[in-house]
N, CA, C and O atoms as CSV, one atom per row, in Angstrom:
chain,resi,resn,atom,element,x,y,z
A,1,UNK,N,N,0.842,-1.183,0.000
A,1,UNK,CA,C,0.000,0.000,0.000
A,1,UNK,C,C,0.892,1.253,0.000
A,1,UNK,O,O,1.645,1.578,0.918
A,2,UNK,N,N,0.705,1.900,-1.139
A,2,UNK,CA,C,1.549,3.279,-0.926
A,2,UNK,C,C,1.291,4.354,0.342
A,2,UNK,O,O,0.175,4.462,0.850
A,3,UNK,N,N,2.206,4.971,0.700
A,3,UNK,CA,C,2.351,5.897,1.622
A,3,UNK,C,C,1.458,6.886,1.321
A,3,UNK,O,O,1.088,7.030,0.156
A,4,UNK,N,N,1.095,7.522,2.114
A,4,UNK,CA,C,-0.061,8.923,1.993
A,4,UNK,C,C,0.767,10.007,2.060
A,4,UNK,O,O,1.381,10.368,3.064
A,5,UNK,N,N,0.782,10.681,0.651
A,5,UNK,CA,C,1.106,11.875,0.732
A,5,UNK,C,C,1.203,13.339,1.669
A,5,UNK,O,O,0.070,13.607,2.071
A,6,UNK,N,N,1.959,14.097,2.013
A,6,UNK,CA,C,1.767,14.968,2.841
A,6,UNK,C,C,1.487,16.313,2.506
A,6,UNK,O,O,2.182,16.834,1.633
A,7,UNK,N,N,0.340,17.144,3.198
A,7,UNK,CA,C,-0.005,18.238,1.909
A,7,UNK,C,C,0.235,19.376,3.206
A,7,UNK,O,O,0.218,19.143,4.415
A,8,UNK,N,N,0.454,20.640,2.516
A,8,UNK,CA,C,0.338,22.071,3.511
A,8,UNK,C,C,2.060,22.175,3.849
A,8,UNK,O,O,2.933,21.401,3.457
A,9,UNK,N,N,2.203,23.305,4.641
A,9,UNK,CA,C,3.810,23.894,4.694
A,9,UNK,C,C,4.486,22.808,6.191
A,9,UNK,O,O,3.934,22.175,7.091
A,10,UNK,N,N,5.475,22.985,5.916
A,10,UNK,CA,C,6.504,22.129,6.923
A,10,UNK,C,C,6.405,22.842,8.214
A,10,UNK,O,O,6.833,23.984,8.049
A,11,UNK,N,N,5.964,22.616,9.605
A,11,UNK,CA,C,6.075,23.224,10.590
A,11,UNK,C,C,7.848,23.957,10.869
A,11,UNK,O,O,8.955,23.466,10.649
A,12,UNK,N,N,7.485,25.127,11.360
A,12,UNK,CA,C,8.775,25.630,11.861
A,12,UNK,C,C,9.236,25.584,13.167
A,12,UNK,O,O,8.623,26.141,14.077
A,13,UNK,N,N,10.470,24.844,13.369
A,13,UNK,CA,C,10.460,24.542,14.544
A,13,UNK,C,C,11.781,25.645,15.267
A,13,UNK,O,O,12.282,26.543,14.590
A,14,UNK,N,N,12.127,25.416,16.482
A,14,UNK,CA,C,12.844,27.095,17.238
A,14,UNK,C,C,14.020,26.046,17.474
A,14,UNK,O,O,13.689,24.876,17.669
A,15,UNK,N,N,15.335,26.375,17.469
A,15,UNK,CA,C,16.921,25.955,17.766
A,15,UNK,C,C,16.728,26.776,19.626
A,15,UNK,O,O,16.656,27.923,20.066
A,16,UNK,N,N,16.713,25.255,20.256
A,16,UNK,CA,C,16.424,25.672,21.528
A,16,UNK,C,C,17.641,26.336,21.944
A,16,UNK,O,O,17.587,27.289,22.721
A,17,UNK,N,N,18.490,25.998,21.585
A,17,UNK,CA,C,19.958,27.160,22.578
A,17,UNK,C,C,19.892,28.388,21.785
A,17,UNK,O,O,20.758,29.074,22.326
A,18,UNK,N,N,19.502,28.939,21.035
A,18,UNK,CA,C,19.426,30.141,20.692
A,18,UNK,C,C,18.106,30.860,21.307
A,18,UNK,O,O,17.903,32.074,21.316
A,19,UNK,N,N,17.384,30.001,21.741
A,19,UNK,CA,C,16.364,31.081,22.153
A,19,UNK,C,C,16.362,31.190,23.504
A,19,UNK,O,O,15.753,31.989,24.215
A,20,UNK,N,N,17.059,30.362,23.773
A,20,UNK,CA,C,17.749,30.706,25.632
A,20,UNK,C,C,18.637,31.570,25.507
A,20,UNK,O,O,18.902,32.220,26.518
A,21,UNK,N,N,19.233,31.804,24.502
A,21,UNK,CA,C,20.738,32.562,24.531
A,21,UNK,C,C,20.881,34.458,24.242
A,21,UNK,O,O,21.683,35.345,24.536
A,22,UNK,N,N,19.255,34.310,23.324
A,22,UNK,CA,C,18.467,35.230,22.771
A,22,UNK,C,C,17.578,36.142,23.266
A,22,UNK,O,O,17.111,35.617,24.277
A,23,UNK,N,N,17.256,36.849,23.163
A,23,UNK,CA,C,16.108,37.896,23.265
A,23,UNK,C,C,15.704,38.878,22.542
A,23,UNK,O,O,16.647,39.301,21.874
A,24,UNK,N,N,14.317,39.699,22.273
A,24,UNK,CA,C,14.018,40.432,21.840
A,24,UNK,C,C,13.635,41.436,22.624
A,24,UNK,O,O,12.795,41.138,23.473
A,25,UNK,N,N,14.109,42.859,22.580
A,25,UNK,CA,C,13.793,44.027,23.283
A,25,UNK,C,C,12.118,44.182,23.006
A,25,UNK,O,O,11.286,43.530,22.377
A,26,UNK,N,N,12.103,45.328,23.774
A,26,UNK,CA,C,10.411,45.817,23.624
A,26,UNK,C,C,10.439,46.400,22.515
A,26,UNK,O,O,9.549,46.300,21.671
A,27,UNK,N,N,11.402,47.030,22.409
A,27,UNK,CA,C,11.545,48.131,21.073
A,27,UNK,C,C,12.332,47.158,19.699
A,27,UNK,O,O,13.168,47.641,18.936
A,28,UNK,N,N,11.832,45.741,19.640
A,28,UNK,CA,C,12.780,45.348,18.442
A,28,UNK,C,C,14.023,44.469,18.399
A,28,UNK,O,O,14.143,43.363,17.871
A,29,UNK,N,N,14.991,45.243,19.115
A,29,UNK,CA,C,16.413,45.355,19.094
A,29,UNK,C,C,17.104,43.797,19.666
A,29,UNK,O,O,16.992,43.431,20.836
A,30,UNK,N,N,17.716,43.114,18.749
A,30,UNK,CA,C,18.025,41.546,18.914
A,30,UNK,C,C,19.069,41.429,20.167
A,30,UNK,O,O,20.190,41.741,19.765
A,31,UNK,N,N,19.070,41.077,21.575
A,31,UNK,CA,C,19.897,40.962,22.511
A,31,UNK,C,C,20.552,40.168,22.895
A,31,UNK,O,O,19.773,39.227,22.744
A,32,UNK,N,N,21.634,39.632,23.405
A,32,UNK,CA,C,22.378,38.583,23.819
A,32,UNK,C,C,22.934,38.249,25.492
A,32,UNK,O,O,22.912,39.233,26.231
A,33,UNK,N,N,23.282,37.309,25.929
A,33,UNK,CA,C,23.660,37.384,27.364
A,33,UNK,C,C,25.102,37.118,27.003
A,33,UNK,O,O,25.316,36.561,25.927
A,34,UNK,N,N,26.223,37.488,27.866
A,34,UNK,CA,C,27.568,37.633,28.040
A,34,UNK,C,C,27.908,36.109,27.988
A,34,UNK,O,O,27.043,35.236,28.059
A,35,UNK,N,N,29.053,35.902,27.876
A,35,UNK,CA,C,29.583,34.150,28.333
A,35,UNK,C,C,30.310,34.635,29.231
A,35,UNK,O,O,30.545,35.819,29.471
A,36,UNK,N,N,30.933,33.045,30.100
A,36,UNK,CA,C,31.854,33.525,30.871
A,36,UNK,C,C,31.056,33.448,32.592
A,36,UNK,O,O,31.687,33.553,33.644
A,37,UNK,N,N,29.501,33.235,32.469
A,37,UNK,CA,C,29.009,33.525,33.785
A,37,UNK,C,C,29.379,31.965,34.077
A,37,UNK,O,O,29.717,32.212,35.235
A,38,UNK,N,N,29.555,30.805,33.991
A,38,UNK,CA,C,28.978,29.870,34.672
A,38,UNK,C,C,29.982,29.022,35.375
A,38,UNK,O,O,29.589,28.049,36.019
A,39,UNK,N,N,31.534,29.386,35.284
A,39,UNK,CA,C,32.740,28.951,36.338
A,39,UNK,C,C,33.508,29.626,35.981
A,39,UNK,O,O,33.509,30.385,35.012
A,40,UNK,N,N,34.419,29.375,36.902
A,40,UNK,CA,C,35.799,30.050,37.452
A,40,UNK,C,C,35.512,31.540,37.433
A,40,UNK,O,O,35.785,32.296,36.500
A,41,UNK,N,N,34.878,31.898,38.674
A,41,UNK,CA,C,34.405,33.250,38.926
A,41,UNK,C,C,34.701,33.383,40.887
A,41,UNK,O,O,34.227,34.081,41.783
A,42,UNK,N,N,35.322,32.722,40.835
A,42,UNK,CA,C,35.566,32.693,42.675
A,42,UNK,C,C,36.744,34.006,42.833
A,42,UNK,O,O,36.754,34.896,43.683
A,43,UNK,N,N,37.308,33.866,42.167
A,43,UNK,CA,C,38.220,35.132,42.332
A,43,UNK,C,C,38.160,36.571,41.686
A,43,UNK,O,O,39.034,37.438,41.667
A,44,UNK,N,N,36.698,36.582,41.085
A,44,UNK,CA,C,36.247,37.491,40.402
A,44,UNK,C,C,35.893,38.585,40.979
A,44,UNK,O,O,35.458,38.322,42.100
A,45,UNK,N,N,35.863,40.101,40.665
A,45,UNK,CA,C,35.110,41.078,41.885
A,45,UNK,C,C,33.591,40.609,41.570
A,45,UNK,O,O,33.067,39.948,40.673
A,46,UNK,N,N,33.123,41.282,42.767
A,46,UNK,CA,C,31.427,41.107,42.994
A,46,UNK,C,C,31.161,42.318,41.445
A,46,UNK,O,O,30.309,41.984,40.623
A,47,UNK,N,N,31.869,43.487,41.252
A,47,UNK,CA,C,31.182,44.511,40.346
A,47,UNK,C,C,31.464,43.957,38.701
A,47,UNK,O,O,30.940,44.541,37.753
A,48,UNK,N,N,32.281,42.867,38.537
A,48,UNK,CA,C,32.630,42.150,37.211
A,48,UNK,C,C,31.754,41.258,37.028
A,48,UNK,O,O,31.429,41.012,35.866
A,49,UNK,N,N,30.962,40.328,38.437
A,49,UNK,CA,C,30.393,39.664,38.206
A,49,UNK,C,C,28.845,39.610,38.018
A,49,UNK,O,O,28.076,38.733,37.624
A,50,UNK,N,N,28.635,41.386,38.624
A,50,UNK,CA,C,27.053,41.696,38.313
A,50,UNK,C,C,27.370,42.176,36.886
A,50,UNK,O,O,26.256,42.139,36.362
A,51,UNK,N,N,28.484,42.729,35.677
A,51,UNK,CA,C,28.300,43.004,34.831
A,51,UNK,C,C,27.626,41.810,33.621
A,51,UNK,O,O,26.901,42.017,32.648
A,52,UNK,N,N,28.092,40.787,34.048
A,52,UNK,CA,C,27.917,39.427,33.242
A,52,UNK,C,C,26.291,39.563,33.183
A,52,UNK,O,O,25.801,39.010,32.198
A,53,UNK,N,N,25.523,40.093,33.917
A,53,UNK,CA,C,23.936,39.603,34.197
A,53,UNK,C,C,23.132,40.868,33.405
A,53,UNK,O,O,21.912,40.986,33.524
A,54,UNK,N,N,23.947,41.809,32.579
A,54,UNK,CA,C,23.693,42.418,31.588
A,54,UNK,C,C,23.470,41.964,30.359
A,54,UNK,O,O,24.201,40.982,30.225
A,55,UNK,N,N,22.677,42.198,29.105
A,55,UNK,CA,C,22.340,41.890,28.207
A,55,UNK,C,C,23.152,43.029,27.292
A,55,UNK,O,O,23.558,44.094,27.755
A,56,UNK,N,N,23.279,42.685,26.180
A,56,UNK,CA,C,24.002,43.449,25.163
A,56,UNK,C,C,23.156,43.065,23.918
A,56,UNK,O,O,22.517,42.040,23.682
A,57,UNK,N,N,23.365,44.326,23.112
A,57,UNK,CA,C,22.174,44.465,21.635
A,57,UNK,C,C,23.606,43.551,20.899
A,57,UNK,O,O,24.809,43.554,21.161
A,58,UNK,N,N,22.703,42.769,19.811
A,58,UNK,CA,C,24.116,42.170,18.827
A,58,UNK,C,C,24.082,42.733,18.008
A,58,UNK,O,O,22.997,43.113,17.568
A,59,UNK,N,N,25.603,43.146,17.241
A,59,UNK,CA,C,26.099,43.629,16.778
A,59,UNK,C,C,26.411,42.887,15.484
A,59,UNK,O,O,27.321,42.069,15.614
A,60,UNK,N,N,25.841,42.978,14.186
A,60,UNK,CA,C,26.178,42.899,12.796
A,60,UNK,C,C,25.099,41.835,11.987
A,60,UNK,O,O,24.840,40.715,12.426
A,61,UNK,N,N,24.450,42.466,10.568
A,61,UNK,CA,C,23.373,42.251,10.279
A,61,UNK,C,C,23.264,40.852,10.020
A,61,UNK,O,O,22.157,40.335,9.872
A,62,UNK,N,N,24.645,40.002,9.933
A,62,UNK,CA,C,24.197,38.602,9.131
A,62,UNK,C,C,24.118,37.643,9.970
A,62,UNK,O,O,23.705,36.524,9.666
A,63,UNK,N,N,24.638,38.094,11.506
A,63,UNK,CA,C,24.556,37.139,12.461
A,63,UNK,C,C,23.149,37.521,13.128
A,63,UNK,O,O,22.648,36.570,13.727
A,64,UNK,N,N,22.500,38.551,13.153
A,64,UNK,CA,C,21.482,39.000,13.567
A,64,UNK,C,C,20.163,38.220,12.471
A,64,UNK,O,O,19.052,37.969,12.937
A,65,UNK,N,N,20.429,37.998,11.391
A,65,UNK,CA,C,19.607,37.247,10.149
A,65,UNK,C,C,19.291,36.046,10.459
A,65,UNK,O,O,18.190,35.496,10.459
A,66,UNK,N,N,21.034,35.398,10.909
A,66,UNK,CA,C,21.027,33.797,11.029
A,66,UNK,C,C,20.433,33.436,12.194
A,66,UNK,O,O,19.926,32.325,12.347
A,67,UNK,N,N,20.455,34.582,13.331
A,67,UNK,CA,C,19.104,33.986,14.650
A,67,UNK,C,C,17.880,33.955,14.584
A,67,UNK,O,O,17.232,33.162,15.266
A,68,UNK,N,N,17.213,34.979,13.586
A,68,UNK,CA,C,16.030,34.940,13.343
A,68,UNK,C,C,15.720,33.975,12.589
A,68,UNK,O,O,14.526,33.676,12.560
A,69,UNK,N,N,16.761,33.121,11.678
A,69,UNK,CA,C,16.354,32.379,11.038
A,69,UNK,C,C,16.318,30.760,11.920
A,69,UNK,O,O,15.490,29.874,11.705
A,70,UNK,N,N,17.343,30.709,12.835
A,70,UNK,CA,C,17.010,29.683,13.811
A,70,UNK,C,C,16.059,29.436,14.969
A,70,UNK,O,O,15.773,28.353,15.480
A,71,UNK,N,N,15.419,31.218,15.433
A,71,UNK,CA,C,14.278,31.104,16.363
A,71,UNK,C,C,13.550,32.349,15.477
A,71,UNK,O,O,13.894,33.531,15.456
A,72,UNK,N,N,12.249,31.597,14.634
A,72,UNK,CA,C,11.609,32.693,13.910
A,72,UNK,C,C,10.684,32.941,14.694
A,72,UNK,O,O,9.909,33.742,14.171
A,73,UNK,N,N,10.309,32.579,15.933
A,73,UNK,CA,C,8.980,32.477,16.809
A,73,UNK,C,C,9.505,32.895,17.720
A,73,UNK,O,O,8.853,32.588,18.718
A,74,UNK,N,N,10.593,33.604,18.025
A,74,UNK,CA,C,11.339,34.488,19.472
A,74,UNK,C,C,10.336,35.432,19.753
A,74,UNK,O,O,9.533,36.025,19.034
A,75,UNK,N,N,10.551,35.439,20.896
A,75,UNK,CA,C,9.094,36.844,21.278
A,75,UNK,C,C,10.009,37.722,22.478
A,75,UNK,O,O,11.049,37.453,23.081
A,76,UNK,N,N,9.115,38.846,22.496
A,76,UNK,CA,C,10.079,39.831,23.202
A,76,UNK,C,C,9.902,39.565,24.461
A,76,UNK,O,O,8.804,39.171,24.854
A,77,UNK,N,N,11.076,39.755,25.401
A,77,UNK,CA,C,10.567,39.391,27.249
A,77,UNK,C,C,10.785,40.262,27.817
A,77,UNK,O,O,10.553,40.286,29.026
């Protein structure tokens, strides 16, 4: 018995470490979290280590393309 054809568009699915890694501002603007938070921070100052818990806008259009194209369903938080 032949297989049953499949009709309508391919679901899009989200690249889960990018959309943990990711964010969208209120205003748009594609954001990122720092690396570097998750060891060897014992000898770190306390004011280096609240900088890490900052978000930063990313910087350059084709890497900013290729996330939207791995989480097209990112929503702003």
């Amino acid at each position: 018995m032949p297989r049953k054809l499949k009709t309508g568009k391919i679901k899009l699915k989200t690249h889960k470490a990018t959309s943990k890694r990711f964010r969208l501002s209120g205003s748009g603007v594609l954001m990122r979290t720092k690396g570097g938070k998750s060891h060897l921070r014992r000898r770190t100052p306390k004011r280096t280590k609240a900088l890490f818990t900052e978000m930063v806008p990313v910087e350059g259009e084709k890497i900013q393309k290729r996330i939207k194209r791995l989480a097209p369903n990112m929503k702003s938080d």
